[in-house]
VEXDREN-2710 file (C-alpha; in Angstrom, 1 decimal):
% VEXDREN-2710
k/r/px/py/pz
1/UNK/1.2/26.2/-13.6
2/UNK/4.1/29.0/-13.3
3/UNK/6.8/28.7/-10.7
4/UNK/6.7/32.0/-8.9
5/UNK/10.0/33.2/-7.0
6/UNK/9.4/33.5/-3.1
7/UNK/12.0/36.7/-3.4
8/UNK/13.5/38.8/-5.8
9/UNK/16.9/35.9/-5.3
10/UNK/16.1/32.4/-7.4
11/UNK/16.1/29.5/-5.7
12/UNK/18.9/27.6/-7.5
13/UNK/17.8/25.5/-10.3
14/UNK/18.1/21.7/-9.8
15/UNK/21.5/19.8/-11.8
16/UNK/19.1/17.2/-13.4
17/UNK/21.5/15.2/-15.1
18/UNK/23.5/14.7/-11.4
19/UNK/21.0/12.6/-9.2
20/UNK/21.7/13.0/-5.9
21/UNK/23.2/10.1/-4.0
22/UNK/20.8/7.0/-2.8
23/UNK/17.7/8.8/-4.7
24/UNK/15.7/6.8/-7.4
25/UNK/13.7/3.2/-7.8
26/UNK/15.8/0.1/-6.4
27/UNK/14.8/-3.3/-7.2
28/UNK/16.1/-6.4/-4.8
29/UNK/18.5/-8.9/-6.2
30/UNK/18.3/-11.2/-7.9
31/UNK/15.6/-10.0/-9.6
32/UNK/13.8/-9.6/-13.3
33/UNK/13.6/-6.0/-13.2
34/UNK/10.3/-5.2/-14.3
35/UNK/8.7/-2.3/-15.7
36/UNK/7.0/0.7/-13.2
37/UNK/3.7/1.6/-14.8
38/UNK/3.5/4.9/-13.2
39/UNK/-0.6/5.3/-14.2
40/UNK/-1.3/2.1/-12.4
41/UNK/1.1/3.7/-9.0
42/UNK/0.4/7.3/-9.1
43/UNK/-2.2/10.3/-9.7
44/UNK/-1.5/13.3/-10.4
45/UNK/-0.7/14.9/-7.2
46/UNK/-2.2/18.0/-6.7
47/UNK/1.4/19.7/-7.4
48/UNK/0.0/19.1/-11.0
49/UNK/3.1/19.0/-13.0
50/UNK/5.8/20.6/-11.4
51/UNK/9.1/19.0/-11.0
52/UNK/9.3/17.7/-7.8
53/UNK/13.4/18.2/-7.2
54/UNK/12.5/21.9/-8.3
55/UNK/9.5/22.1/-5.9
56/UNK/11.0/20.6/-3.2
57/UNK/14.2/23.0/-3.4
58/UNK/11.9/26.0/-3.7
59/UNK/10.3/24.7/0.0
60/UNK/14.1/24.5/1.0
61/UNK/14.2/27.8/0.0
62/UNK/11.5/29.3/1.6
63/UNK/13.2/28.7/5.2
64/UNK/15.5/31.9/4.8
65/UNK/14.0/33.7/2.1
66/UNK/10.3/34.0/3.1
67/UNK/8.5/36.7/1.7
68/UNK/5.3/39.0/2.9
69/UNK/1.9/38.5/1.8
70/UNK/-1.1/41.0/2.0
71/UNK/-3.8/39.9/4.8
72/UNK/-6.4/38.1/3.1
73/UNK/-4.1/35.8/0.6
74/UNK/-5.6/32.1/1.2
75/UNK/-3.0/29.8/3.3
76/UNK/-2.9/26.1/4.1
77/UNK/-0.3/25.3/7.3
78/UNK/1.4/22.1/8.7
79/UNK/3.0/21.6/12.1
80/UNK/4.9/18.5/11.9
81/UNK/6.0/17.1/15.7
82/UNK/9.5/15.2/14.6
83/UNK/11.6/13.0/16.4
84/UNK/14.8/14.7/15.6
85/UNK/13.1/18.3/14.4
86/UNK/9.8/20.4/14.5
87/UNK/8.4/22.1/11.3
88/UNK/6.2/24.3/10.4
89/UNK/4.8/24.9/7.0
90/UNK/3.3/27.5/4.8
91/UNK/1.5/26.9/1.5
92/UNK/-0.7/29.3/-0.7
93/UNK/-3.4/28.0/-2.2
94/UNK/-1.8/26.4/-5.2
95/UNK/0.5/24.8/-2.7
96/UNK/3.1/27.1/-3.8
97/UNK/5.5/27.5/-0.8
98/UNK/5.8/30.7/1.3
99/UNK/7.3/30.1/4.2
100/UNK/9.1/27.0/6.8
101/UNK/10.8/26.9/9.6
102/UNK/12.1/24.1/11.4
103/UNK/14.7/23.7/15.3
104/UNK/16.3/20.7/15.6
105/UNK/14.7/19.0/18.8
106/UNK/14.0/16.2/20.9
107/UNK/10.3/16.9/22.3
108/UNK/9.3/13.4/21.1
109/UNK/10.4/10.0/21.0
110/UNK/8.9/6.6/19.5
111/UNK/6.1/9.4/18.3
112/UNK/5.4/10.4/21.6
113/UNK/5.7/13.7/23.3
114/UNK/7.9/13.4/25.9
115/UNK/8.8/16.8/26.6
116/UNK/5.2/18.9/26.5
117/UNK/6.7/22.5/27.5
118/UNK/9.9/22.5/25.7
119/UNK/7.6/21.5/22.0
120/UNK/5.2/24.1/23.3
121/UNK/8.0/26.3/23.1
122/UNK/9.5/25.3/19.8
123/UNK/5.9/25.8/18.5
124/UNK/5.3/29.3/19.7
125/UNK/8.4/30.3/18.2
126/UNK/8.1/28.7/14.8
127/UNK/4.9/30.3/14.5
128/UNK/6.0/33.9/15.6
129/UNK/8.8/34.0/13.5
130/UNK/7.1/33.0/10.3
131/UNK/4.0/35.5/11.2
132/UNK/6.8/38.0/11.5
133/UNK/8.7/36.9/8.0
134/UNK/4.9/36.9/6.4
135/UNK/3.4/39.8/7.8
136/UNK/0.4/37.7/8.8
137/UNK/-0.9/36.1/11.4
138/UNK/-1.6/32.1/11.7
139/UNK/-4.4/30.8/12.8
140/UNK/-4.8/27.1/12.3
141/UNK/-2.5/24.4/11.2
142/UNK/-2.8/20.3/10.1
143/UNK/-0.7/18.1/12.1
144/UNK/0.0/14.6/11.6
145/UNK/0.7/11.6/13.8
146/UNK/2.7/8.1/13.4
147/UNK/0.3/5.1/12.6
148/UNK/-1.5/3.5/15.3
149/UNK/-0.7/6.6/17.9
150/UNK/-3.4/6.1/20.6
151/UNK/-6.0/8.9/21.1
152/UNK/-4.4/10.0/24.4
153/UNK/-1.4/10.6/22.6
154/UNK/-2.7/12.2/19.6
155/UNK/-4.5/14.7/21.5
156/UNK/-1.1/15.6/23.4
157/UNK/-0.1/16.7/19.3
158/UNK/-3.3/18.5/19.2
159/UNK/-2.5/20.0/22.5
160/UNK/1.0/21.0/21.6
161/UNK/-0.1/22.5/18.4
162/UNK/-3.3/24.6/20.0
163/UNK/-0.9/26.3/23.0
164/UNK/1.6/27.0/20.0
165/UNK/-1.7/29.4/19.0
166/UNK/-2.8/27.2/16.2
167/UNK/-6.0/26.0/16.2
168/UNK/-5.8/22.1/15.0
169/UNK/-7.6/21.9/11.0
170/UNK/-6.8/18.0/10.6
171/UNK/-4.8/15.2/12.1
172/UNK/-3.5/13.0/9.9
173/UNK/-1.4/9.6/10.0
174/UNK/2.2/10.4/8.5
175/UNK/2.6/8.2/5.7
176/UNK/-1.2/9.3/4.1
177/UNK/0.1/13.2/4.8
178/UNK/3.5/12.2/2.8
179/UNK/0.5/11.2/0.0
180/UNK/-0.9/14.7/-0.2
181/UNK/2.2/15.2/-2.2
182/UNK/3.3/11.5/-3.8
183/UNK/0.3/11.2/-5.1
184/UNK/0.0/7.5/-4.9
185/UNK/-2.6/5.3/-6.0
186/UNK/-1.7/1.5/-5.5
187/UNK/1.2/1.0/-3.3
188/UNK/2.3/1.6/0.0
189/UNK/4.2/4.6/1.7
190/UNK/6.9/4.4/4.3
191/UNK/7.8/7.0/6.7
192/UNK/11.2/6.3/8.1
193/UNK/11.3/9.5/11.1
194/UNK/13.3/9.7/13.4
195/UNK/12.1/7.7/15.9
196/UNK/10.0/5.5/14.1
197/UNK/9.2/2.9/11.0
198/UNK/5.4/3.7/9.7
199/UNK/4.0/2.9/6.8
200/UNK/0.4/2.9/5.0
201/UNK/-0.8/0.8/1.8
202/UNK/-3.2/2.4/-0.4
203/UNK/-5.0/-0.1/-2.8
204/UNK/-7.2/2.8/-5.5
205/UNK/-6.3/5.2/-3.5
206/UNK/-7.5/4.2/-0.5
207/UNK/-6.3/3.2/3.1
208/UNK/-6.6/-0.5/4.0
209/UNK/-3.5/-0.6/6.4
210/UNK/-1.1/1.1/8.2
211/UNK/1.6/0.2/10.8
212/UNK/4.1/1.9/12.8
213/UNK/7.1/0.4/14.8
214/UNK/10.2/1.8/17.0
215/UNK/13.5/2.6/15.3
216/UNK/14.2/5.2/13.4
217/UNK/17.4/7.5/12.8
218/UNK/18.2/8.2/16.0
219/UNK/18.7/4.7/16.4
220/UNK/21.4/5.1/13.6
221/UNK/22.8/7.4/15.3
222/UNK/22.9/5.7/19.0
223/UNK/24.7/3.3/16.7
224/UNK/27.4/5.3/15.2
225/UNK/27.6/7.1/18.8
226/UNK/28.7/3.1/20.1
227/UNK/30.8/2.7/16.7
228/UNK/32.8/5.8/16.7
229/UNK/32.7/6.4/20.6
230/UNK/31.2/9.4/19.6
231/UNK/29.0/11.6/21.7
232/UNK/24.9/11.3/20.3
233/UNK/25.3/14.9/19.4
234/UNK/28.2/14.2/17.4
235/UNK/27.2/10.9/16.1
236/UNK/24.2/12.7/14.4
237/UNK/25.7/15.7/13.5
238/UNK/28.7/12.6/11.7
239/UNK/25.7/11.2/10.3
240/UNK/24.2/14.3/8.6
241/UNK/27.2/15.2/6.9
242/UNK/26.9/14.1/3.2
243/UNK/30.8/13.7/3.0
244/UNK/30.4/10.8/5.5
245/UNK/28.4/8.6/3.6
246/UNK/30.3/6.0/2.7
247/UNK/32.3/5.7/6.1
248/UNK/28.5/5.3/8.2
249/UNK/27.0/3.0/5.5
250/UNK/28.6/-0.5/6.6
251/UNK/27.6/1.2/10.1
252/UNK/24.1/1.5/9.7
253/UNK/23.5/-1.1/7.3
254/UNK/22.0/-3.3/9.9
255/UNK/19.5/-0.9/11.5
256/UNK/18.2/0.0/7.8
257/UNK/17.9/-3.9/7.8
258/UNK/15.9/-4.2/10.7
259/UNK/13.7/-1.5/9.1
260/UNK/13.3/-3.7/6.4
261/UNK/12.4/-6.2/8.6
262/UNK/9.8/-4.4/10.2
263/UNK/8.3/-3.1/6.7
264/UNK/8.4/-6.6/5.5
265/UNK/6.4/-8.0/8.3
266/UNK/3.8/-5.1/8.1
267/UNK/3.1/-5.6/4.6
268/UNK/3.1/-9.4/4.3
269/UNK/-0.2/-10.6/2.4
270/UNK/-0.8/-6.9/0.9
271/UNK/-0.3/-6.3/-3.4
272/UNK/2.6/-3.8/-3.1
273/UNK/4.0/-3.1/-6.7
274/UNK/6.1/0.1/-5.3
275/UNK/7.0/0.7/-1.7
276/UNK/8.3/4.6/-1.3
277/UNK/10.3/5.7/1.1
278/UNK/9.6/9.5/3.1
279/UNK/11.7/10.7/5.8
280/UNK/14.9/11.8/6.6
281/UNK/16.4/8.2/7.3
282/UNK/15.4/7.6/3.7
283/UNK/18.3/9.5/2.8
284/UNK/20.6/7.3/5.0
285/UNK/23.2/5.5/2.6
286/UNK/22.2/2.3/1.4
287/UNK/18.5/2.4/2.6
288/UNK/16.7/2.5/-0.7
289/UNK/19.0/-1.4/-2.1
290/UNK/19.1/-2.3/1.4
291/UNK/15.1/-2.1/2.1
292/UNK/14.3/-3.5/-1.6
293/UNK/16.3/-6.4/-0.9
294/UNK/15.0/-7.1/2.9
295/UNK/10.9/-6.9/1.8
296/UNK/12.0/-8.5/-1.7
297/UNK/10.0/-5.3/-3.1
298/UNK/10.8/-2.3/-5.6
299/UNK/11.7/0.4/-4.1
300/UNK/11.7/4.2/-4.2
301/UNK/14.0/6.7/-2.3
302/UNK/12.7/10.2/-3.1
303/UNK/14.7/13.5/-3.5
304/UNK/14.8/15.4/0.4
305/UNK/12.8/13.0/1.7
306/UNK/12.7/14.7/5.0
307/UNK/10.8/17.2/3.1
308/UNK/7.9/15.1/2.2
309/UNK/6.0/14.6/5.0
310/UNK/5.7/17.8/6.5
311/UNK/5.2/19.3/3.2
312/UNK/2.5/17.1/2.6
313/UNK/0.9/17.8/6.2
314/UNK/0.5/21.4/4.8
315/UNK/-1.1/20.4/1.6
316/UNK/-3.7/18.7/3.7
317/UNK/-4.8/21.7/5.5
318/UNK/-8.2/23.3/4.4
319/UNK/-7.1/26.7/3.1
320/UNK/-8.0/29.9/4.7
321/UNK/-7.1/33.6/4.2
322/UNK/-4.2/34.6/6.8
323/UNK/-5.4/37.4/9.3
324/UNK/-3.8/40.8/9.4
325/UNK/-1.2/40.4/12.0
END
């Protein structure tokens, strides 16, 4: 399959031989460290065999240099509800990104709306503006919820998402929408948001448990807020900043711990041979050796991870053609 450029401007190739800080497979210690079959872990996902760093910075891309399509052109959308942002999604039918668009919020907590209007709001407005940078209009939209989220509270996402003026195609659990793009077969997914650690284990492919549990990163960051004497805004926007990584690691090492913790409990008695972690705490320093060692499992830290899952909540959309706007 061709990569096609969203705009006339690449999108900047990946450095392949640099790998980007905390991203890759991490065994615990001490340990033999065996061999990954990846035929026994993964399918092919249905990216086929594009490079995932190179896909994932072409959907980075796609946030400021969307480009129009005709009325017609098949579309599959994702509105993801996030703890520390909202996103929205746009895929053709190859799952070749067009368009996203993402405000940093704090609608929902613990995976829970708690403030209805104001992710009304954000929703209305992601969806205008990318109807305006596409030239079409959206009509429908998958969404996905943490594991475990009671039916009264997944119908306040489907509520959120249908008076943003997108009808709601699926609902899915995080961790199996992070799928539509990992591809995994035996294994189990976690989904470290920021509110929340979820995660589902997929034995042939298919679901036989999921999980979800408080803490997430904006409990890192209510912990570098106390550390630093920092305000929360400042502690997260500390926390974000790639130069800071190795002050904050010591800092949030034990709330990655706990996380561990948590993931360890959830997947006591289940065959895991690779547990990969999705979501933007993923990329907090130290969580990929600090997890591995805590569940005693291999682990992998994918590239942008907080990319992943609404990415794959797109992917999971039925297609259909975009309406003239």
């Amino acid at each position: 399959m061709t990569n096609k450029p969203l705009t006339k401007a690449e999108p900047p190739e990946p450095s392949e031989p640099d790998r980007p800080p905390g991203v890759g497979i991490f065994f615990p210690k001490p340990s033999v460290q065996t061999e990954i079959d990846p035929e026994h872990i993964f399918e092919l996902p249905k990216t086929q065999n594009k490079n995932d760093r190179l896909y994932l910075d072409q959907l980075a891309w796609s946030e400021k240099h969307s480009t129009s399509i005709v009325p017609g052109t098949p579309i599959r959308v994702g509105l993801d509800l996030g703890t520390a942002s909202v996103v929205l999604v746009v895929l053709d039918s190859r799952s070749e990104p067009l368009a996203m668009a993402r405000q940093k919020a704090s609608v929902v907590r613990d995976g829970l709306v708690v403030d209805f209007a104001g992710a009304l709001a954000i929703g209305r407005f992601l969806r205008q503006t990318t109807e305006e940078a596409l030239g079409v209009k959206l009509t429908r939209a998958a969404i996905a919820v943490p594991p475990g989220t009671g039916e009264r509270d997944a119908a306040t996402h489907c509520y959120v998402c249908e008076g943003a003026g997108l009808e709601v195609d699926q609902i899915f659990e995080e961790p199996t929408a992070a799928n539509f793009f990992l591809g995994l077969k035996n294994g189990a997914i976690a989904d470290l948001g920021g509110g929340t650690t979820g995660a589902a284990v997929l034995s042939d492919r298919k679901l036989i448990a999921s999980f979800d549990e408080p803490t997430g990163g904006h409990h890192l960051s209510l912990v570098l807020a106390g550390h630093f004497k920092y305000s929360l805004e400042r502690a997260e926007n500390f926390k974000l900043d790639p130069v800071n990584r190795d002050t904050i690691a010591p800092v949030v090492a034990p709330v990655l711990s706990k996380m561990g913790r948590i993931l360890k409990d959830g997947l006591a008695g289940h065959d895991v041979p690779l547990l990969c972690l999705v979501g933007g705490s993923a990329a907090a320093p130290g969580a990929g050796p600090i997890i591995a060692q805590e569940t005693g499992l291999p682990v992998q830290v994918f590239y942008q991870p907080e990319l992943i899952t609404p990415l794959g909540i797109a992917m999971g959309c039925n297609e259909y053609p975009a309406e003239k706007l």
